[in-house]
N, C-alpha and C positions, 0 to 999 in steps of 0.2 A: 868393343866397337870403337873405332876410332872416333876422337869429337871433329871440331872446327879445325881447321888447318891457318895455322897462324900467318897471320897479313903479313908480315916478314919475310915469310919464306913463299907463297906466294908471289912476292914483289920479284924475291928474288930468280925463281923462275921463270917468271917472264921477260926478268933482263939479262939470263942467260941466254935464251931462246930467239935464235933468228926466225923471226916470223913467215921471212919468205921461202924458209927450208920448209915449213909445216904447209903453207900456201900451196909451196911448190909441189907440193905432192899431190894436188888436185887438180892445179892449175897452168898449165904452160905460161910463165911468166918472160916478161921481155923488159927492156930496159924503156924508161919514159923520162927519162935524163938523169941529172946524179942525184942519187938516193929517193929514186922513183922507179917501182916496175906496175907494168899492168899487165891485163889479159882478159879474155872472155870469162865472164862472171859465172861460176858455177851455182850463183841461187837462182838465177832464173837465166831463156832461153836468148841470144843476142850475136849478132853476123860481126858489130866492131868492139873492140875491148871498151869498155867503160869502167871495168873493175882495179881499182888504183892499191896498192901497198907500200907504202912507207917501213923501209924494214931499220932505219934508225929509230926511226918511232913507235914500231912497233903494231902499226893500225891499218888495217883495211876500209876501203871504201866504196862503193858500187852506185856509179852517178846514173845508171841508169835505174835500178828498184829501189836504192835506197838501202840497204844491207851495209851493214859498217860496225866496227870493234876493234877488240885487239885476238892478240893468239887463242885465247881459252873461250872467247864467245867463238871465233869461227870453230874451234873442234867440235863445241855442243851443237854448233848448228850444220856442219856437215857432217859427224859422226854420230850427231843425238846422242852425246853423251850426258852426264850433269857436269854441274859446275868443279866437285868434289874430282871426278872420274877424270877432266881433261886437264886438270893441276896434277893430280898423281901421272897420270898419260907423261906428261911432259918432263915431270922428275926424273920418270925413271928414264927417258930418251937420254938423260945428262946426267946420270948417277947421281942425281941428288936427294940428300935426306931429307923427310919432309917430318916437321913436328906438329903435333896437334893438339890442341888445349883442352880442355877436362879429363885431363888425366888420360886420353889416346895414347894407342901406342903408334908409331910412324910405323908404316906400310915397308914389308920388307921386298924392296923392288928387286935386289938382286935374286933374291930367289924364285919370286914372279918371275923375270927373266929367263930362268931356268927350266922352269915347268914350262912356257914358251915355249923357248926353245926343243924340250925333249920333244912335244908335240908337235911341234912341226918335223922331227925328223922322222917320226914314228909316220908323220901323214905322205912325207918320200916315200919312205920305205916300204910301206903300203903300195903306192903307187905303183912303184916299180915291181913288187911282185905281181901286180896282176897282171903281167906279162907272161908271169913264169907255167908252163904248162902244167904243174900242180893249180894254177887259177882256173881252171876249163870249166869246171862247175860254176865259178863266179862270173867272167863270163859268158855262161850258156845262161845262167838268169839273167842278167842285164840285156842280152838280145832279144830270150824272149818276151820282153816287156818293153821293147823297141828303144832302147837303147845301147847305141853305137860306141865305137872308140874315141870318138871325140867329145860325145855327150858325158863319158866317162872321166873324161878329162876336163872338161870345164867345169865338174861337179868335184873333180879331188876325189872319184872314187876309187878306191883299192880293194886289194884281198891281205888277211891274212893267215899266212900258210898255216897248216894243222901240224904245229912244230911246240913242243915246250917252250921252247927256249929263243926261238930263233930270231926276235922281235929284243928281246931283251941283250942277245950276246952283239946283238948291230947295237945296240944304244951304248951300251958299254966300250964298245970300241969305239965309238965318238965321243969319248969323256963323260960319259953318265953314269952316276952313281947310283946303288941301289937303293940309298933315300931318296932321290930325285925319280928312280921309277917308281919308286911306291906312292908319292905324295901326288905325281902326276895323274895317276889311275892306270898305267898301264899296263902294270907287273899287279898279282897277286901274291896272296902268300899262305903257303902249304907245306906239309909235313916235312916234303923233301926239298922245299926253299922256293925261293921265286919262282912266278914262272909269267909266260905272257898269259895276258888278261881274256885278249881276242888272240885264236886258234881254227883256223878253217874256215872264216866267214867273209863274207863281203862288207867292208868296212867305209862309211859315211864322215870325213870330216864334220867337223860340228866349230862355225867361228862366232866369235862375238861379234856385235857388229862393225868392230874396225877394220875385221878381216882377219885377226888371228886365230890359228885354231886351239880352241881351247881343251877339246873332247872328240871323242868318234861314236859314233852308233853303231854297233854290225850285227849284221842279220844272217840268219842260221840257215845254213848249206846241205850240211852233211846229214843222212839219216841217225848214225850214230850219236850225232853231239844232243845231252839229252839235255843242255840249258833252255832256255827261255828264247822263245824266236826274235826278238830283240835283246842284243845288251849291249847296257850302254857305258860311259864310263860314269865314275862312282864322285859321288861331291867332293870335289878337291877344294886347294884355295882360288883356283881361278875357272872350275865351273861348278856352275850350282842351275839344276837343268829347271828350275821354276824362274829363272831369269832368261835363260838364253833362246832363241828361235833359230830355229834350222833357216836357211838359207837365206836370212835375213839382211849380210853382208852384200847377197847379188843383187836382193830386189830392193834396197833402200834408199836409192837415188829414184823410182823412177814410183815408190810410194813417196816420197816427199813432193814428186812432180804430180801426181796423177791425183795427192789426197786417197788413195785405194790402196786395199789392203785385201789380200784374198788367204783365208786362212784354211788349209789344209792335213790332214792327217798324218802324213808317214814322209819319206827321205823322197818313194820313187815318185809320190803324190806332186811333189815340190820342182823336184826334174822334171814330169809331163807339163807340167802349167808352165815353166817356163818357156821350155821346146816348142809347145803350141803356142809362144806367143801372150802370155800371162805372166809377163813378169814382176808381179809384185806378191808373189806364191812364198808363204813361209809355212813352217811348221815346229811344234811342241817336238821337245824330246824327251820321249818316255814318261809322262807328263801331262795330267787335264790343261788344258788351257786357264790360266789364273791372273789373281790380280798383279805378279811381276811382271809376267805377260805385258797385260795392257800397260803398263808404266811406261816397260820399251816400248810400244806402238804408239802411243801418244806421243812422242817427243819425234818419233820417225814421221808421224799423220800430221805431225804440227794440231793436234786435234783441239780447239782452242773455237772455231768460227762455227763449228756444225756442219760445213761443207764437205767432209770427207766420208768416205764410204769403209764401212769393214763387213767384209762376206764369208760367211765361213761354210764350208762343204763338209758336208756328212755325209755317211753312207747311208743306203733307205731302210736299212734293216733296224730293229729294234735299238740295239746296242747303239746307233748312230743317231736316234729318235733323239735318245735320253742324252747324248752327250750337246746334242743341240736346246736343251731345256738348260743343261750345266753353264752351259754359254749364255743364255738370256738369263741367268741371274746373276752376271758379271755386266749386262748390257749396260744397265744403266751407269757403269763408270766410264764411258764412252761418251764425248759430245757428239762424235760423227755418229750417223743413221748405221743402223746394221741389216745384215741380211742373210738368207740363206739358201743357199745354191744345195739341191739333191737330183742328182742323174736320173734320168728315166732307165729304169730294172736295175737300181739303186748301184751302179756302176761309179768307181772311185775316179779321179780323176786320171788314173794310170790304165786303168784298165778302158775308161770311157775313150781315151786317146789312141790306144790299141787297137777299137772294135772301130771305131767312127771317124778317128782321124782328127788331127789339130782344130779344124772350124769347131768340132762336139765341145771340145774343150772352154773355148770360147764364148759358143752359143750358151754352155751352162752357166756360166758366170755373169754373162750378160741378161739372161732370162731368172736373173736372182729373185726372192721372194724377202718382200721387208718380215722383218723377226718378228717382230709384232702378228702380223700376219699369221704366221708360221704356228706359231707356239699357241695363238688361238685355235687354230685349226687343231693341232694335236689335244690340247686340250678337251673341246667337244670331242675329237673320235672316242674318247673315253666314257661318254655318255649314250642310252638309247633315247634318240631324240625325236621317236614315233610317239612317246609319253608323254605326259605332263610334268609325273616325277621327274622323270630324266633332263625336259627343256630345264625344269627349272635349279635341279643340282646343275644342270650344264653353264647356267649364267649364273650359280653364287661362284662357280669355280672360276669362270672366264670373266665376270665385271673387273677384277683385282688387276689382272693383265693390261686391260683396258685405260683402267686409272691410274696404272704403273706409267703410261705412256707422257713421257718429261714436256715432248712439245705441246702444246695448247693449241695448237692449231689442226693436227692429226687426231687428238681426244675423240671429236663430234664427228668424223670419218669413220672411226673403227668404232664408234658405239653404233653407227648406222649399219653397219658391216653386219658387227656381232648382231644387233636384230634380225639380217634379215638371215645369216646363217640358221639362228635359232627358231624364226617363224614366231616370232612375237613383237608387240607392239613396240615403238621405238620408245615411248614415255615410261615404259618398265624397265626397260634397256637402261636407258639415262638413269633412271633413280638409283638400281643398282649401282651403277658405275658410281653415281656422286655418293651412293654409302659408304661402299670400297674404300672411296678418297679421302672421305672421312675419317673413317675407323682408320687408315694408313697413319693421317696426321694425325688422329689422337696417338696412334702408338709410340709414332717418333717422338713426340711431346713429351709422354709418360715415361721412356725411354732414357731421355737427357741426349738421343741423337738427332743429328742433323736430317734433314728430309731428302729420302734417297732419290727424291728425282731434279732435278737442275736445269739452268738454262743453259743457255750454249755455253758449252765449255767447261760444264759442271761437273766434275767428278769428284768432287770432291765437299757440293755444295752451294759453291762461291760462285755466280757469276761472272762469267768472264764474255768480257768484250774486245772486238775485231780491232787491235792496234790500228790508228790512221798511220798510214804511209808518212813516215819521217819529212821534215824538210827539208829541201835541199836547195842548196848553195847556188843553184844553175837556177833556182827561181826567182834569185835577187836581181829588184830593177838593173839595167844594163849601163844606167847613166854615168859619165867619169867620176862624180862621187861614191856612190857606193861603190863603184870599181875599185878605186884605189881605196877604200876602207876596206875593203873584204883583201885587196892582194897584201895590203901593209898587214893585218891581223895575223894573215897565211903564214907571212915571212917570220912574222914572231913566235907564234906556236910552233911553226918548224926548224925554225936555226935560228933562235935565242942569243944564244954564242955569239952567231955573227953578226947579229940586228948590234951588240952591246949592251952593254945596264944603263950608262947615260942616255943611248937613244930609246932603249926601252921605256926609261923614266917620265919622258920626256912625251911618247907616244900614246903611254896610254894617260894623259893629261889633253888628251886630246878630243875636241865635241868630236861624238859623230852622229850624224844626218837619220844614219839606218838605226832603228830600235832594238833589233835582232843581234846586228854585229856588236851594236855597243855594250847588251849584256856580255857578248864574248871580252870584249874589251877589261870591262868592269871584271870579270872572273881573274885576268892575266894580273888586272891590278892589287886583288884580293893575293892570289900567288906573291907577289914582288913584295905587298906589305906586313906578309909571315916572317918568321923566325928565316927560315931556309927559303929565299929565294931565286930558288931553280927554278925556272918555266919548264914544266914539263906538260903533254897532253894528258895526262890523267888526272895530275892536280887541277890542270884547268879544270876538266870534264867534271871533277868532285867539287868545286867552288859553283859552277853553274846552274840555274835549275834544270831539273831534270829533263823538260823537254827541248832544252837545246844543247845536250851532252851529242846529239847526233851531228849539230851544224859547229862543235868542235873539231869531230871525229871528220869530217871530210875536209875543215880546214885543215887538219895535219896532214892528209892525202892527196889532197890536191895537186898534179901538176904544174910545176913553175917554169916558164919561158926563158931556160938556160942549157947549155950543152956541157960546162965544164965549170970545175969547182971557183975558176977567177970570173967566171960571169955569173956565177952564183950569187958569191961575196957584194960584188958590182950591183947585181939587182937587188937581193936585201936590202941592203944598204939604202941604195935609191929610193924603195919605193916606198922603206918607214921615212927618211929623207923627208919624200912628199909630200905624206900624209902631218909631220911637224911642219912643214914649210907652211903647207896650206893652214894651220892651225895660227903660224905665229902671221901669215896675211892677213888672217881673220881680227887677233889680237891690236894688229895695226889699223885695222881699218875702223874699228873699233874708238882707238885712241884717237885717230884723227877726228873724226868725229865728237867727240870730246872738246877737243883741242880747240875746233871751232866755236863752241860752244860755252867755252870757258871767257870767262872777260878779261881783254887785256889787265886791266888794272891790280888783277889780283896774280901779283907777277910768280909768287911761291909755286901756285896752284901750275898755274902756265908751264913756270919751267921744271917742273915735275913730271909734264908730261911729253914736255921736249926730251925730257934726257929719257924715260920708258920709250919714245920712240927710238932715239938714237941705238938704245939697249937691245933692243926686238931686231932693228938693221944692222947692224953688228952680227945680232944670233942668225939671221939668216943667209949672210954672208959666209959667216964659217961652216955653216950646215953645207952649203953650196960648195964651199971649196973640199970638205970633207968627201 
């Protein structure tokens, strides 16, 4: 396994990398003058652009939510990548090697690219046969289960034909070799040599969440084919199906918007919730739902507040019971609430959509049942609760559930609940529950583990609390002083170069008023009095404490009041200018003051301060004519 990816190489990927090329591909970006573009912010919803990019520097900014970074935090936060995932991401866009320290070996990008690429040709090629009238059985099932040509199409679904070969001799005429189909999962291999993997079936792209396809699912058509009614492809290096989620890539903009997550069973499950208007429908491939699972969902849920919702649909039958129990013992790594949706005459969401129509689909989702809930109730059914015996196996089995539950505020709700399901008093109830809790934490204790229930944001243990909203730059008083500190600061953090070293030297020796800017101030000077001073925004942002790396990040983004690179120059210039001008007015007024107050007699003293003045007026004449 690869270790830590060396800061070096790091650095240097992200100053290969135009930021606005990565931007761009989310964002409609426009120009906001030179070396400024903006656009409508794609973290939250907005009618005029606020969202600002610096693609010399490298950093984004979002004046209206407050959202801001460089290249590798925006991929995590619009691909919910990790940090690890969107450094390799970027590498391999620019062929570069990336080295790793404890002894890792660097990621081999080029032939990730390959496998890529096979896969996406195999998901053409797919596509385009399910036109061919050998497809008729693929599409007679997709109609009968109410989907269209178009539904087909915005899902990537195909066929592949019931041919040896015939998936494998296309790839090979597009330059694919037969290590690259085997390593892909698309070719197997047999007595008489390769051959294609999927043969006769109706075939499911399968993307990660950036949108590429990694894998296919396909499902069995023909009476003859006597494989498994699912198969899927086989753990390569770029799918591993205890990480990935079916159709995760469609709904993970509008789960990061909604905090909701609707988790579903099978390819056509995922198709009907969309179609009905559910767009935040994923599902497992081949696959319990598990702890990689939720790793992706949390970074997609931003799950972090406890605000977000995850629902997951079962079928009502036995087999769907138990797979909904397999799921509340994964709840608790979940901060958001869970729930679970089951159709009335235990109807999947494909089929419920078929018999009832898009509202069913809906109405099921919305009429969810908290897990807690759920898993009590299956619980008791297991018991005969006309007995004594039976109440009371019924509540050693269900207190545990009870005092499983993380939030403290729900605890005293569902032991009231459980009473009165069970027809017993609520102070037998309670005591239960608090033994349960007990014997929980002695176990974790004895154990040497951490306690599996958490507060918001706990999956792990750690409390985690709701970040405050960044400050921002457009909150600073409006008076001409802090103006021209905040715009002199801008101009330095962003064109260094052109500010100069003398005027840079010269500026940040300079009081300022705001307490806020003038740590920023204090960071640039820290920079200048290193070994290498380069002003750059990261060195800034690394000198600064860490709650004001954000009122860096917008001063590099900021828009400046010029159209072309000689009123750029013109306005830099001017507006550190100012901000030393007003420093050396200060300095004089200062002396003068002095000066008065000096006694003539002591004529050294005196003309010591005549000539500091004469020096200061001098310096501000040149500054001016400069």
């Amino acid at each position: 396994m690869a270790g830590r990816i060396r800061q070096s190489d790091v650095d240097e990927v992200k100053a290969r990398t135009n930021i606005a090329d990565i931007v761009g591909e989310h964002v409609s970006l426009k120009s906001a003058g030179v070396g400024s573009m903006k656009g409508l912010c794609p973290f939250h919803d907005e009618r005029s652009p606020s969202f600002h990019v610096r693609p010399g520097l490298g950093y984004y900014h979002c004046f209206g939510c407050g959202e801001s970074g460089d290249v590798y935090s925006f991929l995590q936060r619009m691909d919910h990548v990790s940090f690890t995932e969107a450094v390799e991401r970027l590498a391999g866009r620019i062929g570069f090697e990336l080295h790793y320290e404890d002894g890792g070996q660097a990621s081999d990008h080029g032939n990730r690219a390959r496998l890529l690429a096979a896969n996406q040709a195999a998901a053409e090629f797919f596509v385009e046969r399910l036109g061919a009238p050998d497809a008729e059985v693929g599409r007679r099932f997709l109609g009968e289960r109410g989907f269209d040509a178009e539904a087909a199409r915005r899902f990537g679904v195909g066929f592949a034909p019931k041919s040896w070969d015939a998936l494998t001799d296309h790839l090979k005429g597009r330059g694919f070799t037969t290590e690259e189909l085997s390593a892909s999962g698309l070719v197997s291999q047999g007595d008489r040599g390769v051959y294609d993997r999927f043969r006769g079936r109706l075939v499911w792209p399968i993307r990660d969440v950036t949108g590429q396809t990694v894998g296919f699912g396909a499902r069995r058509l023909l009476d003859d084919d006597k494989g498994p009614k699912y198969l899927n492809t086989p753990e390569t290096a770029i799918y591993h199906k205890s990480q990935v989620l079916y159709g995760l890539d469609l709904a993970k903009r509008d789960i990061s918007k909604t905090h909701r997550v609707v988790v579903v069973e099978g390819y056509t499950d995922v198709m009907a919730c969309h179609l009905a208007g559910v767009t935040t429908a994923i599902a497992t491939c081949g696959t319990s739902f598990g702890v990689d699972h939720i790793k992706v969902l949390r970074r997609v849920l931003g799950d972090a507040s406890g605000v977000g919702e995850v629902v997951f649909t079962f079928d009502g039958d036995a087999a769907g019971q138990q797979a909904a129990i397999r799921a509340f013992g994964e709840e608790q790594r979940f901060a958001a609430q869970t729930f679970v949706a089951v159709a009335p005459d235990g109807l999947d969401p494909c089929d419920l959509r078929l018999a009832r129509g898009d509202a069913a689909v809906r109405t099921l989702i919305e009429s969810r049942t908290p897990m807690f809930e759920f898993v009590i109730k299956h619980t008791l059914s297991r018991y005969d609760l006309e007995t004594v015996e039976g109440r009371v196996a019924a509540l050693r089995a269900a207190a545990p559930v009870v005092a499983d539950i993380r939030d403290p505020a729900l605890r005293p709700g569902y032991t009231r609940e459980l009473a009165r399901m069970l027809g017993v008093e609520l102070g037998e109830v309670t005591r239960a529950v608090r033994s349960a809790s007990s014997r929980s934490k002695s176990g974790e204790a004895g154990s040497g583990q951490p306690a599996a229930s958490v507060t918001a944001g706990g999956g792990n243990g750690e409390a985690a609390e709701v970040p405050e909203r960044p400050f921002s730059i457009t909150q600073l008083p409006n008076d001409p002083a802090t103006r021209l500190e905040r715009d002199a600061l801008q101009a330095m953090v962003q064109h260094p170069g052109t500010v100069g070293a003398d005027l840079l030297r010269h500026a940040i020796d300079c009081r300022f008023g705001n307490p806020s800017l003038a740590v920023i101030r204090d960071g640039i000077a820290s920079v200048l009095a290193s070994s290498d001073p380069q002003v750059r925004v990261d060195r800034v942002v690394a000198e600064v404490p860490a709650p004001f790396a954000s009122l860096v990040q917008q001063l590099a983004v900021a828009p400046m009041p010029h159209r072309s690179e000689a009123e750029l120059t013109v306005y830099v210039q001017g507006v550190v200018s100012a901000l030393v001008d007003r420093e050396l007015l200060r300095q004089k007024s200062e002396l003068l003051g002095r000066l008065q107050r000096t006694d003539r007699t002591d004529a050294a003293a005196y003309a010591a301060l005549q000539r500091a003045l004469v020096e200061i007026e001098s310096e501000r004449r040149a500054l001016r004519a400069d």
